[in-house]
C-alpha positions in Angstrom: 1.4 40.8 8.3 2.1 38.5 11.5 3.7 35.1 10.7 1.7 32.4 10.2 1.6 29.7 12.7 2.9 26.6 11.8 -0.1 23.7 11.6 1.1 20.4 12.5 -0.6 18.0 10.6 -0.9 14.1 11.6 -0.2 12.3 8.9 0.4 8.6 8.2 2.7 7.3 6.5 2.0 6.0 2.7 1.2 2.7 2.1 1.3 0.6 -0.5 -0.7 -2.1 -0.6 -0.4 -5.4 -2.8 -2.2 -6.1 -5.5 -3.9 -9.2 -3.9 -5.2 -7.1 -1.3 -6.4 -4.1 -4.1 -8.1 -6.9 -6.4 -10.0 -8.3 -2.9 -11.0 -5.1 -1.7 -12.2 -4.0 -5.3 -14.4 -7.4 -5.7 -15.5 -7.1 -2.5 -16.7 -3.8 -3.4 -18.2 -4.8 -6.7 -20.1 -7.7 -4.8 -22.2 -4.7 -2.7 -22.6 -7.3 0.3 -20.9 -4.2 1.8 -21.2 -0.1 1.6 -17.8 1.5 0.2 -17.6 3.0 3.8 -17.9 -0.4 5.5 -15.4 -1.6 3.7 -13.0 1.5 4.5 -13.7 0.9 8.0 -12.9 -3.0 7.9 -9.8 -2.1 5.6 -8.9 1.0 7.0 -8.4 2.0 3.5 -10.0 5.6 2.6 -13.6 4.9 0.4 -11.8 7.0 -2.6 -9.3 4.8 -2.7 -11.4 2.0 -2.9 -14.0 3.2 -5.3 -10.5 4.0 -7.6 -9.4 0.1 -7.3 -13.2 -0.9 -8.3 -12.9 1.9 -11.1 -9.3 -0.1 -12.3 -10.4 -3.4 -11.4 -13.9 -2.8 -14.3 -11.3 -1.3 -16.5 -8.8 -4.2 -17.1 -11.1 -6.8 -16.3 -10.8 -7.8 -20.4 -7.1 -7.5 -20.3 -7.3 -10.8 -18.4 -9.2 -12.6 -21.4 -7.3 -11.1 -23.9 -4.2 -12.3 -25.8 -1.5 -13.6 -24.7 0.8 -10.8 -24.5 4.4 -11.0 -23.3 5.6 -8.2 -21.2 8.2 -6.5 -23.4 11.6 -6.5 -21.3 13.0 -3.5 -22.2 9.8 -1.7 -20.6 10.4 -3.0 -17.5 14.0 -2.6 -17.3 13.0 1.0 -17.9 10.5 1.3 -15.2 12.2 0.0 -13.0 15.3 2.0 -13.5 13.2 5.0 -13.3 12.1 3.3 -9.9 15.6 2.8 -8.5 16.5 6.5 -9.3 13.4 8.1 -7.6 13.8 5.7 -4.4 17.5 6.8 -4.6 16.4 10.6 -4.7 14.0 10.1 -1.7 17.1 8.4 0.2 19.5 10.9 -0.2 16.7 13.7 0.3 15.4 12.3 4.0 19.5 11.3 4.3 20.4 15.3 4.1 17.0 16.1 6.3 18.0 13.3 9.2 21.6 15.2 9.1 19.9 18.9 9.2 18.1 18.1 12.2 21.3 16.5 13.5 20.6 13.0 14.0 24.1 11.4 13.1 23.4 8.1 12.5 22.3 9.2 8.9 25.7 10.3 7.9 27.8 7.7 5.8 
């Protein structure tokens, strides 16, 4: 079997976008002034993406009227513990891939 050729993919880079900008997106959406493609376009945010923060915004759009709940502390400690040990992962892991392909300025 001949080797397979190696398909170089363009991708961008992951973005993560603030949750102002998700909540006007997702009304913007729900208003229908706009087509979920328009939108995309204007955004440059993928029209799945946006039909999932319309999906999120319709589901917790009672959490807002409901009671008053304090966040529990611990829970967040926890998440974002768990937060701080995958971003540590993902810097050691593109560290030791920097280093691989010899660029030295990754090594500590």
């Amino acid at each position: 079997m001949p080797p397979k050729e190696e398909q170089h993919m363009s991708k961008r880079p992951r973005r993560n976008h603030a949750p102002a900008f998700k909540a006007k997106v997702a009304l913007e959406a729900l208003r229908g002034d706009q087509t979920i493609v328009e939108l995309s376009q204007r955004y440059q945010v993928h029209p799945n993406q946006i039909t999932e923060w319309k999906k999120q915004l319709l589901e917790h759009a009672a959490d807002i009227f409901g009671k008053d709940k304090k966040t529990d502390p611990s829970s967040v400690i926890k998440e974002l513990h768990a937060k701080i040990g995958q971003l540590s992962m993902e810097n050691d892991f593109l560290s030791g891939a920097l280093v691989r392909i010899g660029d030295t300025s990754a090594k500590r």
